[in-house]
N, C-alpha and C positions, 0 to 999 in steps of 0.2 A: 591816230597816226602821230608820231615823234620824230623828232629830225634826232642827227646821232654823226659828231663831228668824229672822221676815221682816217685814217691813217693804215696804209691796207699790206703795206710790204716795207718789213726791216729785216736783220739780221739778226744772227745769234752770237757768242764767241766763238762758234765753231765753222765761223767763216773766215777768211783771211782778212785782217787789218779791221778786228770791229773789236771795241772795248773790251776789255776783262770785267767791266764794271756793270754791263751792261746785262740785268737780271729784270723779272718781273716785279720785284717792290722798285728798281730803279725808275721800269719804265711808268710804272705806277705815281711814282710820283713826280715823274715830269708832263706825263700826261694829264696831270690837274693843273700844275701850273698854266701849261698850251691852252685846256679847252678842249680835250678830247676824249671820244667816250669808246670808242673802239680801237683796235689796235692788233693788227696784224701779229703773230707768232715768232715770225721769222724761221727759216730751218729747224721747220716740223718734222723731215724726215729721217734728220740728224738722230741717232739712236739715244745717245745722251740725252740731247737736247728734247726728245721727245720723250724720254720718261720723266726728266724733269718737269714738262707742261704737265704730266697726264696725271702725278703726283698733284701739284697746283692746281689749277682748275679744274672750277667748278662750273658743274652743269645743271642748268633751271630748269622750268617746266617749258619754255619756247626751244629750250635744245639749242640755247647760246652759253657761251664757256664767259666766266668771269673770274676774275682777282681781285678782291679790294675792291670793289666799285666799278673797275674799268672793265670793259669785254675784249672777249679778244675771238678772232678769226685764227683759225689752224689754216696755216701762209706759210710757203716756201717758193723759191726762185730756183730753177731748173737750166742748166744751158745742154742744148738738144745737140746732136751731128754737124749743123750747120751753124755752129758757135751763135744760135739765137736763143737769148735769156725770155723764160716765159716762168709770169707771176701765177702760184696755182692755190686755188683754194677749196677748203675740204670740209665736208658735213660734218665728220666727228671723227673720234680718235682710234674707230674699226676701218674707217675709209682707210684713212694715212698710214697702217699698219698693212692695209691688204694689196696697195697701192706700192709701199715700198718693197713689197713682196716682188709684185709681177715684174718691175722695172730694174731691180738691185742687180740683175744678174746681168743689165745692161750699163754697168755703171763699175769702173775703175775703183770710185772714192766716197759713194753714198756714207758706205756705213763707219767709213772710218773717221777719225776724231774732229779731222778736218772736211768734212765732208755737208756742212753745212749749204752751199748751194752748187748739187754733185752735176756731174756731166755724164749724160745717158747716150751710149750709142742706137740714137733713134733720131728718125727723121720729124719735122714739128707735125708732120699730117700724123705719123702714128704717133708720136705723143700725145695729140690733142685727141685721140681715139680713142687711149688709152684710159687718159684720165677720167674724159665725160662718160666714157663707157661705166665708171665707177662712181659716177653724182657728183663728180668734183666739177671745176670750172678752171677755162686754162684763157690766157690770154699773153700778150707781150710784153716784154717789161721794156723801160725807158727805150722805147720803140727808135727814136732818132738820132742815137747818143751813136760818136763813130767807131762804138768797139762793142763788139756779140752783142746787135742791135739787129732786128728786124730787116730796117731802113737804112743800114747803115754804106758807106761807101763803095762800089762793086758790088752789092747781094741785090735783095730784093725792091723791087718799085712799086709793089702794092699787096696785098694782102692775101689776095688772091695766090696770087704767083707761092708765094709763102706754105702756106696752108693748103693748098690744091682742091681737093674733094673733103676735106675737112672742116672749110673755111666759116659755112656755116654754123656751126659749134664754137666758134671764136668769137663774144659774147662783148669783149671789150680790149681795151688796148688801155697801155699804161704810158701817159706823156712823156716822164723823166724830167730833169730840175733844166734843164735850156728849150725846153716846149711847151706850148701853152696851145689852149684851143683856137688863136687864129690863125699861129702855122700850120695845128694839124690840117683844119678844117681845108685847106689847099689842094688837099688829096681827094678827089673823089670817091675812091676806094673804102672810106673810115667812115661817109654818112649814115651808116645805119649802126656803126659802133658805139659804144659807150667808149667814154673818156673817163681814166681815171688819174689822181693827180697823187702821190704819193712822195715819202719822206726817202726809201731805199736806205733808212737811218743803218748806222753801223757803230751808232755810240747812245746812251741814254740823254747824253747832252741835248738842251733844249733848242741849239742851234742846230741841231740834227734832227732829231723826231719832233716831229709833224712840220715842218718849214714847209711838206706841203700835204692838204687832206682833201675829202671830200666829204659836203654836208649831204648824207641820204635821210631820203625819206622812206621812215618805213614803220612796222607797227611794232617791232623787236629786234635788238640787235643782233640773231641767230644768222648761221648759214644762207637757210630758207628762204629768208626777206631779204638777206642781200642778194642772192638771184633775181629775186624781184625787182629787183633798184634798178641791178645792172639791167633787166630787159626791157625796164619801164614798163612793166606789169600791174596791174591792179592798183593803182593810183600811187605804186612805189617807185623812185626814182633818183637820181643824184640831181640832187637839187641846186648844187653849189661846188664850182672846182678853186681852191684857193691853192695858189704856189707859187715859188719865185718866179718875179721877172725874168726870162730867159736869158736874158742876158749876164744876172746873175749865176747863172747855172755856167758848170764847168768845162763845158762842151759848145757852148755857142758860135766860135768864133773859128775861123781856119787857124791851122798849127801847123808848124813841122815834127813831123812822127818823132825828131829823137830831141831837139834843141827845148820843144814847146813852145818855143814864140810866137806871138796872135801875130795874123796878119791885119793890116790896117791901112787904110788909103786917102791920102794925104791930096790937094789942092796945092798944084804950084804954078808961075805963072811962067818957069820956064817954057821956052819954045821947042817943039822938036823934039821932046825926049820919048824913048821906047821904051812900052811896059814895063820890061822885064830886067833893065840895069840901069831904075832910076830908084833908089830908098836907101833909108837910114836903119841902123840898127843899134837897137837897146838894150836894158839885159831881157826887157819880157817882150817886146815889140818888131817885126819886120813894116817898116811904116813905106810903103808903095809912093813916091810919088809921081804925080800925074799932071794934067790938065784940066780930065773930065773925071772927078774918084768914080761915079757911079756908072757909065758906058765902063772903063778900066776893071773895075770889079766883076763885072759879068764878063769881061773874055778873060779876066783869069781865073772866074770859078769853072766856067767851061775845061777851059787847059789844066786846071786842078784836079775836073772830074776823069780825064783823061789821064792822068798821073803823069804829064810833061811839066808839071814844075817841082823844079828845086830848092832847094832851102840856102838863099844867098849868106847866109849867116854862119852853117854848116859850112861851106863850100870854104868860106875865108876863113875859119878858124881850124878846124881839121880838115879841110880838103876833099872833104864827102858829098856825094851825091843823093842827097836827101827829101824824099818827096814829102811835098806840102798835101795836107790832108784835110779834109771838107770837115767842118765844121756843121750841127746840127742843121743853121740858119741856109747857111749853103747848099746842104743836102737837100734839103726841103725847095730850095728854088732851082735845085736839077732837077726831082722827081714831081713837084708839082703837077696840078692839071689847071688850076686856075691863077693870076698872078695876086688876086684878093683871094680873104677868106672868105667861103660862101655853107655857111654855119646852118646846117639843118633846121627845124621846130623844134626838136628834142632838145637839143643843145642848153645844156645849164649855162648863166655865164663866169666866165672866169677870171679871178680877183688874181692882178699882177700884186705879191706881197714881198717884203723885205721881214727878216727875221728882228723881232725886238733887239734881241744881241748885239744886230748888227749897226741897229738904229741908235743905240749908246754909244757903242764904237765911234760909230761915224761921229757923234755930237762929241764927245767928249776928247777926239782927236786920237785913240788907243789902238794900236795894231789887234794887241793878242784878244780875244773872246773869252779867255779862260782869266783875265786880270779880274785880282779880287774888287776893284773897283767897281767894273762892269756888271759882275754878277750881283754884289750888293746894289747898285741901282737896279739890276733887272728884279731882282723877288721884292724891292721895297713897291716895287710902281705896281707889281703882282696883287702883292697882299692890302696896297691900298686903291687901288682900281676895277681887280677885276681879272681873268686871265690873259694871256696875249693875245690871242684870235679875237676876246673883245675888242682891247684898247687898238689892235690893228684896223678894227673893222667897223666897232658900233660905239664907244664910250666916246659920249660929248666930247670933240675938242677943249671946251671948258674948263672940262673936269681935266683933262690930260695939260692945260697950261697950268693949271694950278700947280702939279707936281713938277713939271721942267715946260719953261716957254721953247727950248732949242727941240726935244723931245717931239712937243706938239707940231710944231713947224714942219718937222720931217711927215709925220703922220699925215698932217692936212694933203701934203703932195704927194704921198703914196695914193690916198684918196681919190686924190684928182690926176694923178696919170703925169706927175711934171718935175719927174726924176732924171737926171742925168745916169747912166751909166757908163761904167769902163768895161767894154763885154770882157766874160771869161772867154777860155779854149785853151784846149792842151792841156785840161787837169788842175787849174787854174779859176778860182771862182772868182765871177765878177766881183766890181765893188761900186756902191752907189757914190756919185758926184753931188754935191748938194751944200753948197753955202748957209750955213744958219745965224 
């Protein structure tokens, strides 16, 4: 048995807003740098995109596809009737050819240029019929995120309800970059689910693929044994979920559907003031203030989940009535069943992680990810340490002061859990607080 760091759902160009750049030697060689040894397809049913894999990879004696060293899973993302995106995974390259067969004639854009992660007029129960009826695997993508999300604001409250007489065939759920396993674990409905924690990359960039993976245990990186992982079968399993802090993820926080501004709630010592015409505003911020922020905050996620608030910012700058919209953190404490997480046996645990990128940014004081600063400190620390998922997770702090004492600092408190964040929301990624 081998562990096998993955990364299980990204993109192709033939999705809207994902790199030109983004090819199999790209992903190939940012995937060395990460630390990972598997790697999702991205829009495998994409016609294009799918003769280009079938060209490329290569198939071994375990009936796992490979590039250069790195494996990869035949993955595409699906959005069903009910605008919910599900992560789907395929045995081999007769699957996904007889698969896009049965489905294409339910589908507007499968096969067109763009058609990269297409929309099938099917409901998720016969989709999830469809697929497994065929040895594939289907699951939910960024289950909590508040847009063609599972879980998302008005739709479904558990999984159930979702997938009806299907449900059992739905084998695992996919967190998304603002969920981690102790919000999901809230839902009683996901105990017997697998969790997976994935990148949803849309560029080759190393601040993009893999920022979040899962380490499986298994005995080959094939199709076959990732079934196994996901049902914890035969001493195979997901051993390990690492991804961003939720917080950092772009979805955490309440928004107004059209301004974006996070909602936030402020401590003040005024007397007397009412909810809802007492705050300040920013250019990214609606800052609430209060008395009590945390009673305040629960009767306005309430009134939020109700869609009776407005966006005060909106309202005084064009005059619009704009509703405020639940944030992943939020949604999770409407639908919840417990107000802790109460975490199965199965349950791997899960590493809150910050991207290396972003951990230079932060030290070095740099907005952009893309300055040639940044990236020359990120491949120097690479090539003399180790890949990222180490120095994030296992290489002696020691060895990491040696190279940058501001560097290490950051890591030691990713480590130990004693990062400040600014949550994301609104399409808006977090950003870590942290004095070095």
């Amino acid at each position: 048995m081998d562990f096998f760091n993955s990364d299980l759902h990204i993109h192709s160009p033939h999705s809207i807003a994902v790199s030109k750049k983004l090819n199999l030697d790209s992903m190939v060689e940012t995937s060395k740098k990460k630390g990972l040894h598997i790697l999702g397809t991205g829009d495998v049913l994409q016609p294009d995109w799918l003769n280009y894999l079938e060209k490329n990879l290569k198939k071994d004696n375990d009936g796992a596809f490979s590039y250069k060293d790195i494996y990869f899973i035949l993955q595409t993302e699906i959005e069903d009737q009910e605008s919910v995106h599900e992560v789907v995974f395929f045995p081999d390259f007769s699957t996904v050819k007889e698969v896009q067969k049965k489905i294409s004639p339910y589908s507007k854009n499968m096969l067109d240029e763009w058609g990269g992660r297409p929309r099938v007029d099917l409901s998720p129960a016969e989709l999830v019929d469809i697929i497994t009826d065929y040895g594939a695997i289907i699951g939910p993508a960024h289950a909590f995120t508040p847009f063609k999300a599972i879980f998302r604001q008005k739709k479904y409250e558990t999984i159930e309800e979702c997938y009806q007489d299907a449900v059992k065939k739905v084998k695992f759920l996919e967190l998304g970059l603002s969920a981690n396993t102790d919000l999901a674990d809230r839902l009683d409905c996901l105990k017997q689910i697998s969790f997976l924690s994935n990148s949803d990359a849309h560029s080759e960039n190393p601040r993009s693929l893999g920022r979040e993976y899962n380490k499986l245990k298994m005995d080959n990186p094939s199709f076959e044994e990732l079934v196994l992982a996901i049902e914890r079968k035969n001493q195979r399993k997901v051993e390990l979920n690492v991804g961003l802090h939720p917080k950092l993820g772009k979805y955490f926080n309440m928004f107004c559907h059209k301004c974006r501004r996070r909602i936030l709630f402020k401590k003040t010592e005024k007397q007397g003031i009412s909810l809802f015409n007492q705050y300040s505003i920013t250019e990214d911020f609606i800052k609430v203030l209060t008395n009590n922020p945390n009673k305040a905050k629960k009767e306005y996620i309430d009134s939020v989940s109700k869609e009776k608030v407005t966006c005060p910012a909106c309202k005084e700058k064009i005059n619009k009535n704009i509703k405020i919209k639940l944030g992943v953190s939020e949604r999770i404490e409407v639908i919840s069943t417990s107000s802790e997480p109460i975490h199965p046996d199965h349950r791997p645990q899960y590493i809150n992680a910050v991207p290396l990128i972003d951990i230079i940014r932060a030290v070095k004081n740099i907005k952009s990810a893309s300055s040639t600063t940044v990236l020359n400190t990120y491949n120097k620390i690479i090539n003399e340490l180790g890949t990222e998922f180490d120095i994030i997770i296992e290489v002696p702090i020691e060895d990491i002061k040696k190279f940058d004492e501001k560097i290490a600092k950051v890591i030691v408190a990713i480590r130990e859990n004693k990062i400040e964040y600014t949550p994301g929301g609104g399409g808006t990624y977090g950003e870590i607080q942290l004095s070095v």
